[in-house]
DSSP file (Angstrom, degrees, kcal/mol; ACC not computed):
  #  RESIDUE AA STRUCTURE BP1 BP2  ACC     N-H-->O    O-->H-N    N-H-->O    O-->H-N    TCO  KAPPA ALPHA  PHI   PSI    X-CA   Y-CA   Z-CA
    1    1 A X              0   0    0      0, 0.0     2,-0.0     0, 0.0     5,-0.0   0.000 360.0 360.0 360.0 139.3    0.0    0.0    0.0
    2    2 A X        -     0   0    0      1,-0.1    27,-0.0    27,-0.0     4,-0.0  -0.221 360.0-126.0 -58.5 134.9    1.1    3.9   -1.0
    3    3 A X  S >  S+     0   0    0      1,-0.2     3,-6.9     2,-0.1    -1,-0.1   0.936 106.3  66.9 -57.9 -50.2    1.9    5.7    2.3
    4    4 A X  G >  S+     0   0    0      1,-0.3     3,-1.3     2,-0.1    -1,-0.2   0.825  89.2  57.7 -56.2 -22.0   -0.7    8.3    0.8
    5    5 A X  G 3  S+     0   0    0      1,-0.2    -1,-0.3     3,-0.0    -2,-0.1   0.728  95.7  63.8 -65.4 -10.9   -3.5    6.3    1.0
    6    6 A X  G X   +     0   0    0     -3,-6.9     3,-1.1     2,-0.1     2,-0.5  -0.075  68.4 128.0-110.4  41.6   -3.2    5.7    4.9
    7    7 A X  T <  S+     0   0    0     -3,-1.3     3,-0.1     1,-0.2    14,-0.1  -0.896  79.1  11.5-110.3 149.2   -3.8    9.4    5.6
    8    8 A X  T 3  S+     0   0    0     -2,-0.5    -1,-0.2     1,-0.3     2,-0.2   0.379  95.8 148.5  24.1  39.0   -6.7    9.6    8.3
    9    9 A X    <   -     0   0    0     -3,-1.1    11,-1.8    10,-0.1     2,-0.5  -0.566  37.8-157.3 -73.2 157.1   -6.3    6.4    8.7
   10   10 A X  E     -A   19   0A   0      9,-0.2     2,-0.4    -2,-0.2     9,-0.3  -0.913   6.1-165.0-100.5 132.3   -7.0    4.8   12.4
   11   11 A X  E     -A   18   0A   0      7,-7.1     7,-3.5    -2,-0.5     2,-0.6  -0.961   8.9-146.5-127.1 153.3   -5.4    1.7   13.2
   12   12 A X        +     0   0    0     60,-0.4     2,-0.3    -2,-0.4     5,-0.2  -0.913  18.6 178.5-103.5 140.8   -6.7   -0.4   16.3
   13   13 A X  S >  S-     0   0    0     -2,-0.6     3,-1.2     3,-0.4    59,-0.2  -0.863  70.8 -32.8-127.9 111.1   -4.0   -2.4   18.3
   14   14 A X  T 3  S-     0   0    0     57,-2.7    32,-0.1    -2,-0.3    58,-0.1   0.918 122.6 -42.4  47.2  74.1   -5.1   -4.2   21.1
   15   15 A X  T 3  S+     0   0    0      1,-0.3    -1,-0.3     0, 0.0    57,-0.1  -0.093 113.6 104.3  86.3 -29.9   -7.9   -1.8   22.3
   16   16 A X    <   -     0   0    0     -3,-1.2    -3,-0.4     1,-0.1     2,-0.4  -0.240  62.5-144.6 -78.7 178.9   -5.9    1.6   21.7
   17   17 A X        -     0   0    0     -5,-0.2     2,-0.5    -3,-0.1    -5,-0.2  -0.989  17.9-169.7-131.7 116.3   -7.0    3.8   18.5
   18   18 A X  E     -A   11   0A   0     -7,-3.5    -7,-7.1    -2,-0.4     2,-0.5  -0.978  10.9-154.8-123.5 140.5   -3.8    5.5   17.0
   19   19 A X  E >>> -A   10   0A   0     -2,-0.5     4,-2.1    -9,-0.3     3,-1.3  -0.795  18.3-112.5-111.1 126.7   -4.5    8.0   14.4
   20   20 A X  B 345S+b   24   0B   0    -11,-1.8     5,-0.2    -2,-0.5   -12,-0.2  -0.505 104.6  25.3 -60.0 114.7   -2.8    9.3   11.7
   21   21 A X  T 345S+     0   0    0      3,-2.2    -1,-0.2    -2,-0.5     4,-0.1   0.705 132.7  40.5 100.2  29.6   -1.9   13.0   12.1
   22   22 A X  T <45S+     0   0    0     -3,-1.3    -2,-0.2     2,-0.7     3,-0.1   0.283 127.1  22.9-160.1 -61.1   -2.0   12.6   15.9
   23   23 A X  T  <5S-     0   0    0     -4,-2.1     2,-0.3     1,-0.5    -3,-0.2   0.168 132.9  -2.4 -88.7 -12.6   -0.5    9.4   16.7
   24   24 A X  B   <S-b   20   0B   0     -5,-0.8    -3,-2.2    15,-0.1    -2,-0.7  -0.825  70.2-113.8 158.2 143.2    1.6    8.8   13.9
   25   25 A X        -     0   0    0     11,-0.3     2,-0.4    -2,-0.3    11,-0.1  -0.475   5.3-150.0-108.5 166.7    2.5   10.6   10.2
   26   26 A X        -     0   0    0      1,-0.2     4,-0.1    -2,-0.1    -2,-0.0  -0.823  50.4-175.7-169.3  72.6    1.8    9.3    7.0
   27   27 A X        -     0   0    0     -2,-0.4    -1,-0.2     2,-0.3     3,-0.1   0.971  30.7 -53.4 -96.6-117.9    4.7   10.9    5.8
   28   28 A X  S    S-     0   0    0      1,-0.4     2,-0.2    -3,-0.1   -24,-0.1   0.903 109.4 -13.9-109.7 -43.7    6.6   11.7    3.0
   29   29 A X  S  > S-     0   0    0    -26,-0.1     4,-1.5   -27,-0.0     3,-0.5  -0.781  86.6 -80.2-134.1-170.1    7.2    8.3    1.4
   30   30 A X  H  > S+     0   0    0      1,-0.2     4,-2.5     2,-0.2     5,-0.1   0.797 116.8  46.3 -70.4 -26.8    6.7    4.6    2.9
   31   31 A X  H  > S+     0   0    0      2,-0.2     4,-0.7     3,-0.1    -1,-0.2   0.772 117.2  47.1 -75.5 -16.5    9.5    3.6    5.0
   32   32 A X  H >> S+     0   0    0     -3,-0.5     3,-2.0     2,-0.2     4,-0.8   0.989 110.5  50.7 -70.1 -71.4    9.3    7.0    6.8
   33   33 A X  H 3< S+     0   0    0     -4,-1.5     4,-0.3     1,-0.3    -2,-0.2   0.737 117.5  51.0-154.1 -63.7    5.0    6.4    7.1
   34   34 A X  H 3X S+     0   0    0     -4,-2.5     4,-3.1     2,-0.2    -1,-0.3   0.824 109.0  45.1  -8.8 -69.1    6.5    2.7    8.6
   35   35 A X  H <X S+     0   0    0     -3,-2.0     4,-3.4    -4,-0.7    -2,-0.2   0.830 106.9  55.0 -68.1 -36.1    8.8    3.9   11.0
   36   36 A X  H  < S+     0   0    0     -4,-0.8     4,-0.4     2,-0.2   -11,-0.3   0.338 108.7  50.9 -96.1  13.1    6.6    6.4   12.4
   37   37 A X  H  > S+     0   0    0     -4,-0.3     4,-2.8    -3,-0.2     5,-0.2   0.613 104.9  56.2 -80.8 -56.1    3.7    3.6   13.1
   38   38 A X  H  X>S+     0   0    0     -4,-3.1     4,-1.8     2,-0.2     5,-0.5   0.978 102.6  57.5 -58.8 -49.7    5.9    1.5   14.8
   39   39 A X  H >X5S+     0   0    0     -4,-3.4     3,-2.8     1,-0.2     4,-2.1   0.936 110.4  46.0 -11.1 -91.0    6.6    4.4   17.0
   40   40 A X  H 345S+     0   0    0     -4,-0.4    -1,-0.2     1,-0.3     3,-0.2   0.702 112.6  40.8 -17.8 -64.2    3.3    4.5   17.7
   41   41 A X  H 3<5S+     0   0    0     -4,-2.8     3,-0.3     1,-0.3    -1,-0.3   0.358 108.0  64.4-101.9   6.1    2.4    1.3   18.4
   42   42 A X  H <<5S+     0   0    0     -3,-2.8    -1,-0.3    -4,-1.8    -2,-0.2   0.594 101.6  58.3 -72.9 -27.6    6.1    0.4   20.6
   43   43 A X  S  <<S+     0   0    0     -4,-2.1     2,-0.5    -5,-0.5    -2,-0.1   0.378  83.5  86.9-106.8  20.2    4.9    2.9   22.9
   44   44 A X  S    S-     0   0    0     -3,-0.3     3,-0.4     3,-0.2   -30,-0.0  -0.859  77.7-141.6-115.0 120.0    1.5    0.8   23.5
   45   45 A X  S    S+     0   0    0     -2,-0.5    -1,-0.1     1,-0.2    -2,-0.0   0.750  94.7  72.2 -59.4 -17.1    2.6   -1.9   26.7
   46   46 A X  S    S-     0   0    0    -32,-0.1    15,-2.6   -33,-0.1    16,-0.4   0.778 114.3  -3.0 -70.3 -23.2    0.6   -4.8   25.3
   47   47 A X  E     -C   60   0C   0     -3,-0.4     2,-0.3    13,-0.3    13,-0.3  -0.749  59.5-125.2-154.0-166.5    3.4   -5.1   22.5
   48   48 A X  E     -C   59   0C   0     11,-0.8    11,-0.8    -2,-0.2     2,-0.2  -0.738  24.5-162.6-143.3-171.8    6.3   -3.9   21.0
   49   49 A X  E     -C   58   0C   0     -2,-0.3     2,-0.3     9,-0.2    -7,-0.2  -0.626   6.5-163.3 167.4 115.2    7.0   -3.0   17.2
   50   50 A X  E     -C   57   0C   0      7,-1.1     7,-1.5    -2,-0.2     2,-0.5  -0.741  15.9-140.0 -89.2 152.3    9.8   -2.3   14.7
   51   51 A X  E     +C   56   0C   0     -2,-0.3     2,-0.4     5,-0.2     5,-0.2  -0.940  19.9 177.0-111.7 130.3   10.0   -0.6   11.3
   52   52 A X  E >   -C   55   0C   0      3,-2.2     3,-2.0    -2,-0.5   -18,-0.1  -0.970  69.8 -53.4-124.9 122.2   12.3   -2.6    8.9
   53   53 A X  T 3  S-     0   0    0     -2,-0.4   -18,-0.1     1,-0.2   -19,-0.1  -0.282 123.5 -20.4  44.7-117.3   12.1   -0.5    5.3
   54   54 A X  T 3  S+     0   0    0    -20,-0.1     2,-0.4    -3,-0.1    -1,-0.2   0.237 119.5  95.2-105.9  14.2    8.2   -0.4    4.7
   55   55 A X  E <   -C   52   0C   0     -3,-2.0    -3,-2.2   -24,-0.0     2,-0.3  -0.894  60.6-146.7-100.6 135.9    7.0   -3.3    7.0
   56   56 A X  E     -C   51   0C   0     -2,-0.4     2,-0.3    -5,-0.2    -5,-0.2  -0.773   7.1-154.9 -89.4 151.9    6.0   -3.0   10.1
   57   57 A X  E     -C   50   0C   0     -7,-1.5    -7,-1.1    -2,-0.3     2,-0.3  -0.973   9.6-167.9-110.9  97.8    6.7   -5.8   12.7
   58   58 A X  E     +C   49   0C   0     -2,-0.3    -9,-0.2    -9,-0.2     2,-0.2  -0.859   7.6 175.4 -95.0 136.5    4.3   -6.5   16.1
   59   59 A X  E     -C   48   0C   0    -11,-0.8   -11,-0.8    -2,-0.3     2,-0.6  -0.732  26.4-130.3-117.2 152.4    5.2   -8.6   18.9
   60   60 A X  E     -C   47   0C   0    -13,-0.3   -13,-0.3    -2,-0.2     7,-0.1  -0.794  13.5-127.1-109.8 174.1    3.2   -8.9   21.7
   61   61 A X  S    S+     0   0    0    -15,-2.6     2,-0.3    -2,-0.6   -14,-0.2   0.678  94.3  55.4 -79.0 -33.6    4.7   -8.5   25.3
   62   62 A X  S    S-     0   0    0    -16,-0.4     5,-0.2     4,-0.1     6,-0.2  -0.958  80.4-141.1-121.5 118.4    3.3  -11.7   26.6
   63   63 A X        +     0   0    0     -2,-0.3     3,-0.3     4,-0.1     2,-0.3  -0.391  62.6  16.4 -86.4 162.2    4.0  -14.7   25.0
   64   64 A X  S  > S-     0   0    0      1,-0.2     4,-1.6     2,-0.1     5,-0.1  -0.873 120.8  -1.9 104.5-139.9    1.0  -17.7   24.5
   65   65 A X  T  4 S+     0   0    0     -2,-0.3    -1,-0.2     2,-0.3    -2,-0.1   0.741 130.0  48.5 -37.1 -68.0   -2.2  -17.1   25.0
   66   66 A X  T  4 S+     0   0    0     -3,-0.3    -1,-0.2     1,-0.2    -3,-0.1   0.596 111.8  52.2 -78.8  -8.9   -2.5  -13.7   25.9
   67   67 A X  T >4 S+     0   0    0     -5,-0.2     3,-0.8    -7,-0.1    -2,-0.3   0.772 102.3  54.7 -82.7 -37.3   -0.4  -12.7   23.4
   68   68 A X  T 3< S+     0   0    0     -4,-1.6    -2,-0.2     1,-0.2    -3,-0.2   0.324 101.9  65.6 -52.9   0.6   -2.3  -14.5   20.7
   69   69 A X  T 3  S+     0   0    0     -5,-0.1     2,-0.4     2,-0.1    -1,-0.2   0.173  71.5 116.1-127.3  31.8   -5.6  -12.4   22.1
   70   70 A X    <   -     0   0    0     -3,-0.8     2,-0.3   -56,-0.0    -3,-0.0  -0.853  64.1-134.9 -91.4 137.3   -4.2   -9.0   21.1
   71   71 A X              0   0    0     -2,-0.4   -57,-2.7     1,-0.1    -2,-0.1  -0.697 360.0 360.0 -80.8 139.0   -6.5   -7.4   18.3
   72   72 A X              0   0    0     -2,-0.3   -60,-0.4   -59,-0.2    -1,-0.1   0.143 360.0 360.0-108.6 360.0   -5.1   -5.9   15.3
């Protein structure tokens, strides 16, 4: 997906609502638009999150069960 498309986007992780142009930028091009999600969503306790180029990567905090019952 084009970075531009994800601007006012919301994304839900594990209850929270992070918002584009609040929470996180949707920025100039995609690995920037990436980075600055994973921000976002590292700074959430349930999980943790890296930006590698234009992918994002989520982990959750607790491994099993209760990490398998985090919503994306």
């Amino acid at each position: 997906m084009d970075f531009s498309n994800l601007s006012g986007v919301t994304v839900f992780v594990s209850g929270h609502s992070l918002v584009e142009g609040t929470d996180w930028t949707a920025a100039t091009d995609n690995d920037t638009t990436a980075a600055s999600l994973a921000s976002a969503v590292d700074a959430l306790s349930e999980v943790s999150a890296t930006a590698t180029g234009a992918v994002v990567t989520i982990l959750a905090a607790t491994a099993g069960v209760a990490g398998n019952s985090i919503t994306l």
